[in-house]
MARTI-11960 format. One line per 8 residues: number of its first residue (from 1); their letters; for each residue x, y, z of C-alpha. Coordinates in steps of 0.02 Angstrom, whole numbers, always signed. Layout:
// residues N
NUM> A> X Y Z ~ ...
END
This chain:
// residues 469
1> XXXXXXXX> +6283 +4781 +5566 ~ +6301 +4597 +5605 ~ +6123 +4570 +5707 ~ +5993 +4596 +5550 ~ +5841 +4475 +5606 ~ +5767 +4472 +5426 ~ +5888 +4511 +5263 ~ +5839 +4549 +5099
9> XXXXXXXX> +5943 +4486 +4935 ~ +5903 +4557 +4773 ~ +6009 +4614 +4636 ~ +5973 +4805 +4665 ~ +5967 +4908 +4835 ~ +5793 +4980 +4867 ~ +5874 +5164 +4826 ~ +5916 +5274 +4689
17> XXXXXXXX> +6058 +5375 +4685 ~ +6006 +5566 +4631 ~ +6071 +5727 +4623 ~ +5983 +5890 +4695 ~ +5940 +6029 +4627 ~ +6105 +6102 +4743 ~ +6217 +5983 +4655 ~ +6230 +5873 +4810
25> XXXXXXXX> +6190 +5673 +4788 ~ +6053 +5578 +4894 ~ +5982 +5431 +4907 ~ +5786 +5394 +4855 ~ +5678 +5256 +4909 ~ +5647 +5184 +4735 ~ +5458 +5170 +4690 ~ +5411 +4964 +4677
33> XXXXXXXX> +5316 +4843 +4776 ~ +5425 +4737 +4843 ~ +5487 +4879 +4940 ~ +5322 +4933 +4989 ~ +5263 +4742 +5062 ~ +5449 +4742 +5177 ~ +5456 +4901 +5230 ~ +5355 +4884 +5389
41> XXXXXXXX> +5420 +4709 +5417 ~ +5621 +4781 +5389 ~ +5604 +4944 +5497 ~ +5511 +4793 +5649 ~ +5632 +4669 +5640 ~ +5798 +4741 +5628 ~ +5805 +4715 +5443 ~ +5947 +4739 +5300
49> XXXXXXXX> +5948 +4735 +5114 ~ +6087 +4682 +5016 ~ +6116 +4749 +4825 ~ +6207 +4828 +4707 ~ +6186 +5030 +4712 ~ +6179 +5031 +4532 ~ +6327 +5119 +4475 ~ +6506 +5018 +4431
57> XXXXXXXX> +6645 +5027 +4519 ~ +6581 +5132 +4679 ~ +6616 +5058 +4843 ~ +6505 +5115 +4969 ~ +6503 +5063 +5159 ~ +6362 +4999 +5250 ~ +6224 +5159 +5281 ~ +6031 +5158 +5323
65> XXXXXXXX> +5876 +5256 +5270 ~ +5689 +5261 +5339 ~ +5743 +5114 +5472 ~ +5830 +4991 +5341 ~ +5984 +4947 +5353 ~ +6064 +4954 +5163 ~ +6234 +4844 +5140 ~ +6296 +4881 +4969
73> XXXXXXXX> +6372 +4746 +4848 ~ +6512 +4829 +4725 ~ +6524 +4781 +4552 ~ +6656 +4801 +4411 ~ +6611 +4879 +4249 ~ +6679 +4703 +4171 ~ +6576 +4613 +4311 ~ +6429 +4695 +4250
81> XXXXXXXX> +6451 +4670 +4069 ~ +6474 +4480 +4123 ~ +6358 +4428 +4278 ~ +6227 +4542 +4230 ~ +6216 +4606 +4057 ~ +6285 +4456 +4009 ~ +6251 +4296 +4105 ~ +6078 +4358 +4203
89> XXXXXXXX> +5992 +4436 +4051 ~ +6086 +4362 +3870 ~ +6088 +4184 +3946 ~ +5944 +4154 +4080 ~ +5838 +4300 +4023 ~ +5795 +4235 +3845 ~ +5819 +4052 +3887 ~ +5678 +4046 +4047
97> XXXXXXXX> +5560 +4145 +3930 ~ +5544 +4013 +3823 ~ +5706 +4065 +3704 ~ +5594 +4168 +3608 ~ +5775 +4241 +3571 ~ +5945 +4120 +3561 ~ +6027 +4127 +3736 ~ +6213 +4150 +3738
105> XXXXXXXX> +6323 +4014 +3820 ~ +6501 +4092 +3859 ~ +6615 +4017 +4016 ~ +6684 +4169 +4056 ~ +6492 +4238 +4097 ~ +6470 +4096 +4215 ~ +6623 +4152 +4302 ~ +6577 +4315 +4326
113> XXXXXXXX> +6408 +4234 +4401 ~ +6463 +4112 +4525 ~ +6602 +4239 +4578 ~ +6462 +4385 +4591 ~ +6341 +4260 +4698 ~ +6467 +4223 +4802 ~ +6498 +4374 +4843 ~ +6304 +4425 +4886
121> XXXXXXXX> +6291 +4281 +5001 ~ +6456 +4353 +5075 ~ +6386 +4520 +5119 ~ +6215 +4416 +5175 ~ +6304 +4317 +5290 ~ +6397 +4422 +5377 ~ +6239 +4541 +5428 ~ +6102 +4409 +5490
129> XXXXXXXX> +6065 +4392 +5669 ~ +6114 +4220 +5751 ~ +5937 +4100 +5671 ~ +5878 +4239 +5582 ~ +5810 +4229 +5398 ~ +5865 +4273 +5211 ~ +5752 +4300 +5083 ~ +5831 +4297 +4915
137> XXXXXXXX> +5756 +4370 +4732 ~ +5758 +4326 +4576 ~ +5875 +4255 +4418 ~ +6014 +4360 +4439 ~ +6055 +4275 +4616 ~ +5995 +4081 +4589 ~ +6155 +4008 +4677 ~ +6155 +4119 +4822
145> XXXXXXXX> +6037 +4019 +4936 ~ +6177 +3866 +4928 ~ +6312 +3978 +4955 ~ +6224 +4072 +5111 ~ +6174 +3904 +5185 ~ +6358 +3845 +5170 ~ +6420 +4000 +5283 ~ +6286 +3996 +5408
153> XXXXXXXX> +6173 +3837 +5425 ~ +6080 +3919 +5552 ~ +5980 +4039 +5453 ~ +5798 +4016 +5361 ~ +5815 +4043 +5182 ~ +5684 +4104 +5055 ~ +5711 +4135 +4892 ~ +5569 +4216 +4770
161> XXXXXXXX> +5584 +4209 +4568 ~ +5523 +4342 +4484 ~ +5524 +4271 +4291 ~ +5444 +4108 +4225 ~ +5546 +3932 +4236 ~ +5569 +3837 +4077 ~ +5513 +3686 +4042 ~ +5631 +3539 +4049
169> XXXXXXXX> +5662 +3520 +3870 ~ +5721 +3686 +3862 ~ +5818 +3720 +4041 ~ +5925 +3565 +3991 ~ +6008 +3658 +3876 ~ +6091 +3757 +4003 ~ +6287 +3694 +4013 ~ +6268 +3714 +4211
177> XXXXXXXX> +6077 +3665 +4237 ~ +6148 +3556 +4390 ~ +6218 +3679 +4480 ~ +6078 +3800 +4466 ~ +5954 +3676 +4533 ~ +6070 +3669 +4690 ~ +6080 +3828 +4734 ~ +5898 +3854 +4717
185> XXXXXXXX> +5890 +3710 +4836 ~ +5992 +3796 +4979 ~ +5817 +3871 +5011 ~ +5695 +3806 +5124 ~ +5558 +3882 +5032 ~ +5580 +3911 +4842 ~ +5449 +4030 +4774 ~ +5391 +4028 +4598
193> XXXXXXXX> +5243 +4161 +4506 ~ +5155 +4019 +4423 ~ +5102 +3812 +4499 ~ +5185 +3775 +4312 ~ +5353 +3862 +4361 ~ +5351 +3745 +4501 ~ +5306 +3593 +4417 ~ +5429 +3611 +4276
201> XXXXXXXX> +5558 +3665 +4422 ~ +5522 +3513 +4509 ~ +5531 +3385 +4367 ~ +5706 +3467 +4337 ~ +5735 +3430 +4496 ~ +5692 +3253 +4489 ~ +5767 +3200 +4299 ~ +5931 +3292 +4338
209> XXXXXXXX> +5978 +3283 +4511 ~ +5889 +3112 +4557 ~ +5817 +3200 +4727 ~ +5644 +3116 +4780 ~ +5507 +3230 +4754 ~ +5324 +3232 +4838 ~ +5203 +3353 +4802 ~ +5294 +3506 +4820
217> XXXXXXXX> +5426 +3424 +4924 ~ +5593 +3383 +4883 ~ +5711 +3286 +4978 ~ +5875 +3314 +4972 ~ +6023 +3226 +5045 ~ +6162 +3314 +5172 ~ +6323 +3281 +5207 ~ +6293 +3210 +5358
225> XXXXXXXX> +6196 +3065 +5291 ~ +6045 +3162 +5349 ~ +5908 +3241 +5232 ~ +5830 +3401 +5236 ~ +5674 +3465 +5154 ~ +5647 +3597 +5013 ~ +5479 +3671 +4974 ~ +5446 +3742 +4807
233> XXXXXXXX> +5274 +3801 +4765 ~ +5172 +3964 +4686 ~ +5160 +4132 +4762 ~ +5077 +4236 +4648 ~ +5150 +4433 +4665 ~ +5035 +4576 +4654 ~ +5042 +4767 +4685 ~ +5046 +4885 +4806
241> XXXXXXXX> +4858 +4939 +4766 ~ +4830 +5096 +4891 ~ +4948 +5210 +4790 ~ +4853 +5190 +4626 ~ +4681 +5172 +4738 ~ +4720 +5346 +4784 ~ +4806 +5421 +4640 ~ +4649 +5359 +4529
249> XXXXXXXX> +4532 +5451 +4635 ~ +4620 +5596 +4631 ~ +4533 +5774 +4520 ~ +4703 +5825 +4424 ~ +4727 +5629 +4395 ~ +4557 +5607 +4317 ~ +4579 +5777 +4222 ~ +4729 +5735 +4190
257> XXXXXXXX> +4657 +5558 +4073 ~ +4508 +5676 +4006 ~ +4673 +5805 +3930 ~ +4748 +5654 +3861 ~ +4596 +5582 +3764 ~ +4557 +5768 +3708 ~ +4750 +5787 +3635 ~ +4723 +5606 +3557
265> XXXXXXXX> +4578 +5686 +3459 ~ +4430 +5622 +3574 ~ +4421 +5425 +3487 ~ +4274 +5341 +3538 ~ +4404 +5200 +3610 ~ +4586 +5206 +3655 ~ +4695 +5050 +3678 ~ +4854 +5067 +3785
273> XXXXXXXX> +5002 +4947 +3807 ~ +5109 +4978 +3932 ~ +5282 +4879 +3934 ~ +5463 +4870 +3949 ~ +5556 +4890 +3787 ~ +5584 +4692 +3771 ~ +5569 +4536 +3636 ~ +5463 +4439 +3778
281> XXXXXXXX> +5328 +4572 +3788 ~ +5246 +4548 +3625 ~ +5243 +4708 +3556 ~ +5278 +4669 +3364 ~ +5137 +4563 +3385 ~ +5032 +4677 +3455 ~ +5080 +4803 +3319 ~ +5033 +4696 +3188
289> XXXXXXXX> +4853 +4630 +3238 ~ +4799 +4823 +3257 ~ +4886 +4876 +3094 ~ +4786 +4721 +3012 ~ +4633 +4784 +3074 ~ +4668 +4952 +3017 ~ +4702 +4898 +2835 ~ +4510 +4764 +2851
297> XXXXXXXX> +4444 +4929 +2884 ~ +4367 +4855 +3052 ~ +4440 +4989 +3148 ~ +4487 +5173 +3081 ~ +4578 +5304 +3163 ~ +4440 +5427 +3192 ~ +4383 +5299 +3295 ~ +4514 +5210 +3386
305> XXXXXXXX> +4679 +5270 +3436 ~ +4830 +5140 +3500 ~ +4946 +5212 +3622 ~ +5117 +5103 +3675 ~ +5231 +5178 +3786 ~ +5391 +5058 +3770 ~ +5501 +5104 +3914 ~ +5716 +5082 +3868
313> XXXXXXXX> +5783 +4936 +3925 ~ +5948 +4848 +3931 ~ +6007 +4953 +3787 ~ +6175 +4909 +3789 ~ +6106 +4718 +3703 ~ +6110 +4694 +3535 ~ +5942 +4619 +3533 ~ +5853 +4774 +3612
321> XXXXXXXX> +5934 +4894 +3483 ~ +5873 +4774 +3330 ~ +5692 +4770 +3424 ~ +5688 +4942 +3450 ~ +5726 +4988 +3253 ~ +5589 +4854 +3210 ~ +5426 +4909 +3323 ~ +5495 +5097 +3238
329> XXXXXXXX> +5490 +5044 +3087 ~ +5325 +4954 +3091 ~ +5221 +5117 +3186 ~ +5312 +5230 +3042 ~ +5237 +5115 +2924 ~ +5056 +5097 +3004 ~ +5055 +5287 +3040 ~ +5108 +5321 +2862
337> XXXXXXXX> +4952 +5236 +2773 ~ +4814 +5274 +2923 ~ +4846 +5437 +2994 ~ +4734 +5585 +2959 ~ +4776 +5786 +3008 ~ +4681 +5753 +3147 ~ +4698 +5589 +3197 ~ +4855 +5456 +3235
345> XXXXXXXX> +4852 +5285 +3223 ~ +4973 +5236 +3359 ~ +5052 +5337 +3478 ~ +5218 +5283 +3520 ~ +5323 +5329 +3682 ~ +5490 +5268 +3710 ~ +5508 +5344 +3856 ~ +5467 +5310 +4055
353> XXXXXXXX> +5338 +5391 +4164 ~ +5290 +5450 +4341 ~ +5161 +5338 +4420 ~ +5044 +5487 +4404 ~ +5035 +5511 +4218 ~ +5030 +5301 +4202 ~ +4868 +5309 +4314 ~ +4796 +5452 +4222
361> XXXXXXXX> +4841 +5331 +4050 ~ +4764 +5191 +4133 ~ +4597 +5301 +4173 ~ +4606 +5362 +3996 ~ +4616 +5195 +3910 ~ +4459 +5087 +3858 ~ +4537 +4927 +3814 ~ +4707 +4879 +3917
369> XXXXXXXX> +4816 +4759 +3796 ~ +4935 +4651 +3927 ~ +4989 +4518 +3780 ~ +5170 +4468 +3829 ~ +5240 +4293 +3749 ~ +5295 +4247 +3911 ~ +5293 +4329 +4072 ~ +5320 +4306 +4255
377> XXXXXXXX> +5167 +4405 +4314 ~ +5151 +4573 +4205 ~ +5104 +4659 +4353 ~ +5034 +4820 +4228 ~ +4881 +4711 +4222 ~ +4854 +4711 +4406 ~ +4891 +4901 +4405 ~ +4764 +4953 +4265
385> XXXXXXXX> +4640 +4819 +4353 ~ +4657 +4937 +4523 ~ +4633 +5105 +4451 ~ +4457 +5056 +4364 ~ +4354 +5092 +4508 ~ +4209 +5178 +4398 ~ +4198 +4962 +4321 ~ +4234 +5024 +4144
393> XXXXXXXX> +4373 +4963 +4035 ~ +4434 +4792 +3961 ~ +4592 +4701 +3998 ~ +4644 +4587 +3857 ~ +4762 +4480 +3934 ~ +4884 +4341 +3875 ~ +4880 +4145 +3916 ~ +5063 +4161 +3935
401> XXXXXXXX> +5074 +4278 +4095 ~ +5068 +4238 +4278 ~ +4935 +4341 +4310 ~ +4827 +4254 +4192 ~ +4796 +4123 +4318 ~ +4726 +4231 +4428 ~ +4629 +4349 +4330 ~ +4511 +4239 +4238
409> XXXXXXXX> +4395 +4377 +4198 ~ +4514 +4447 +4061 ~ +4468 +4431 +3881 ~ +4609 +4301 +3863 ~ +4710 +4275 +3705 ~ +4846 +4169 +3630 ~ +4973 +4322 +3572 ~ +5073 +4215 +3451
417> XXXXXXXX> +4899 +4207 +3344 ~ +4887 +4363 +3245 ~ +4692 +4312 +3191 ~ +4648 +4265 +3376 ~ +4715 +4419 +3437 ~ +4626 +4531 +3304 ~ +4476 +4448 +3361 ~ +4501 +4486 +3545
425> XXXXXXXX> +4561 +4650 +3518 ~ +4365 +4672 +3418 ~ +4285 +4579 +3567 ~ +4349 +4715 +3673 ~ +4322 +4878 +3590 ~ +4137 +4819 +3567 ~ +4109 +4749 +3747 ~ +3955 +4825 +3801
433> XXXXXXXX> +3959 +4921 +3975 ~ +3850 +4790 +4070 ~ +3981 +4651 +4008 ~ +4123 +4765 +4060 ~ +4057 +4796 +4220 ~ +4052 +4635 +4242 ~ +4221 +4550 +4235 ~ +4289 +4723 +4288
441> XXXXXXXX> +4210 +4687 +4464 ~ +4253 +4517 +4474 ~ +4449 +4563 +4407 ~ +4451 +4707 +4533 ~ +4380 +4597 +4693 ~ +4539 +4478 +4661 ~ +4663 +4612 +4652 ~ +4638 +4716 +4794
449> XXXXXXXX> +4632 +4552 +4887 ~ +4769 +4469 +4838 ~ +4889 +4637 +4858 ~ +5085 +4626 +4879 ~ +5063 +4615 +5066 ~ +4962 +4470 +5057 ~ +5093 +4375 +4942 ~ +5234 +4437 +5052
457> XXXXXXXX> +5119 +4367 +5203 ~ +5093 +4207 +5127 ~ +5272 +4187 +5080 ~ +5346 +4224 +5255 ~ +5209 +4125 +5325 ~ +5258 +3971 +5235 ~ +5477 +3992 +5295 ~ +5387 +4016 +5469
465> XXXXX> +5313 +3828 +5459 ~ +5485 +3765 +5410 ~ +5563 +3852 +5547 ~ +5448 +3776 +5651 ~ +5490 +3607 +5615
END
């Protein structure tokens, strides 16, 4: 498998390992839309995807499934303690989302990195057809566009992040902020959700490695005494809309959200946040507005009901244990002084779902409450946005997420004020249907627009030009 036209780099192979009900293991197209937006393009051009299978320790040759060649990285247990558990999400996790929690700094993490990167652009390498291209994803992988371009100058490189970039003040304080830089600079075209990522990318670029920057343009020097040219600019991600286009139009769907608001006691309004179990997400806050209103007696629970499902995460970290006990705590507290026999404040679920039941959520829920400190998109937004095709509903939506750059029609809010958030959270639940209507038409026009194949057009569309050149 050495003649892949178009190769995909992310941290995880686009499969799940499962066992049948006969005991035997297979391999599952894992539900996301990244998959979705390169299937067609993989299965026409030849294409491979390089990741990790997602178990330590397993060595797995080369195999394909639906068309798509899958080349499988292996990782140590220690190696994922350190690369990934360690370096990707206790060092760049908390420190590109604005170090809402202290990032950890250890040399022995940063070994594990560079080692696993090297060993991703490796397996990339040695698949991709003769001038073919790469495209590389995401935090967990930033030096593996250098390290591909160093094996095989030949190729197009992409690479796409997922999470925000920090601002300069903040990124400095990573001990190997150079190196980073260049291997996000082995791309040709370096993708980022938001036009801030790729400013404050940029000016990194420029205060720290001195490269001449124009526009979105950087130049950067070769050995050779030549230059070549990087690109780095927004690409906004979206969804795959058609699945939850469908699914929300389905009957046992839609009877399926009328059962849930009849087991939640029939409120007259039912908020819903929907999130990863995570410090950057904003829950606590989140928590705390609605309990506030509880005790003002704006809101009561025979009238409103909060659900939160909190999907497990990472919870192995230290920090994800001590923010799981505290969001506990706090709905034990809330639920303790509101609930009635018949009525519960919040509804918590620490648990994950099938994309049915989260549609059927979505059509049950009147006010959608997306209010993340920092985020690189929060593509649940986009998601409850397509499934509202009867124009009801009201996404309150924080300043700090990707997608609130795009989807202006949100009742926006600043989640680190508890008062302003009360106060949006009251805008909502009151929003009369007309209003709702509304920015609901306007939010849905821009969504099913702007869908995942349109960014993953766009994207390829833009390493085209430089191949071009």
């Amino acid at each position: 498998m050495s003649d892949a036209e178009f190769v995909v780099v992310a941290n995880r192979l686009p499969v799940d390992r499962v066992v049948g009900p006969d005991g035997e293991e297979e391999w599952r197209t894992s539900p996301g839309g990244l998959v979705a937006a390169l299937e067609p393009m993989m299965r026409s051009a030849r294409g491979a995807w390089v990741g990790w299978p997602g178990q330590p320790d397993v060595e797995l040759e080369p195999f394909e499934i639906n068309g798509i060649d899958l080349v499988p990285v292996s990782l140590s247990a220690d190696e994922v303690e350190d690369y990934y558990e360690g370096f990707a999400n206790d060092t760049i996790w908390p420190l590109y989302h604005d170090v809402i929690a202290p990032p950890q700094y250890h040399r022995e993490w940063w070994e594990a990195y560079v080692k696993v990167n090297r060993r991703f652009a490796e397996a990339a390498a040695a698949v991709a057809a003769p001038n073919g291209t790469v495209w590389v994803h995401d935090y967990q992988l930033q030096l593996v566009p250098q390290m591909i371009r160093e094996l095989r100058s030949d190729v197009t490189i992409g690479y796409f992040h997922h999470i925000p970039f920090p601002a300069h003040g903040l990124y400095a304080q990573l001990p190997w902020r150079d190196q980073v830089l260049r291997g996000l600079l082995g791309a040709d075209v370096i993708g980022f959700q938001r036009a801030q990522d790729a400013t404050y990318f940029l000016t990194a670029v420029r205060r720290r490695l001195r490269h001449d920057v124009k526009g979105s343009a950087v130049t950067i020097p070769t050995d050779d005494g030549g230059t070549r040219t990087a690109v780095a600019r927004a690409f906004p991600i979206s969804i795959d809309t058609a699945p939850y286009l469908e699914l929300a139009a389905r009957p046992d769907v839609r009877a399926r959200a009328a059962e849930i608001r009849a087991s939640l006691g029939n409120p007259k309004k039912i908020l819903l946040g929907v999130d990863r179990l995570d410090y950057t997400k904003g829950i606590r806050h989140r928590i705390k507005a609605y309990g506030e209103l509880l005790e003002d007696g704006q809101l009561s629970v025979e009238d409103v009901t909060f659900v939160q499902v909190a999907s497990p995460s990472r919870e192995r970290v230290d920090a994800y244990v001590h923010l799981r006990d505290e969001i506990e705590l706090a709905v034990g507290r809330i639920n303790g002084d509101h609930d009635t026999m018949g009525h519960t404040a919040i509804r918590y679920l620490h648990q994950g779902y099938p994309r049915e039941e989260m549609v059927a959520l979505y059509l049950a829920a009147d006010v959608m409450l997306v209010t993340a400190l920092r985020d690189g998109m929060n593509l649940v937004a986009k998601e409850y946005v397509a499934t509202r095709a009867d124009n009801r509903g009201v996404l309150v939506l924080s300043e700090f997420t990707g997608a609130a750059d795009e989807l202006r029609q949100a009742v926006r809010v600043n989640p680190h004020d508890i008062a302003g958030l009360k106060d949006a959270i009251m805008t909502a639940v009151a929003m009369p249907p007309a209003e709702q209507g509304k920015r609901m038409r306007s939010l849905r026009r821009r969504v099913l627009e702007n869908d995942v194949n349109a960014w993953s057009s766009s994207f390829l569309r833009a390493l085209d030009e430089v191949r071009k050149r």
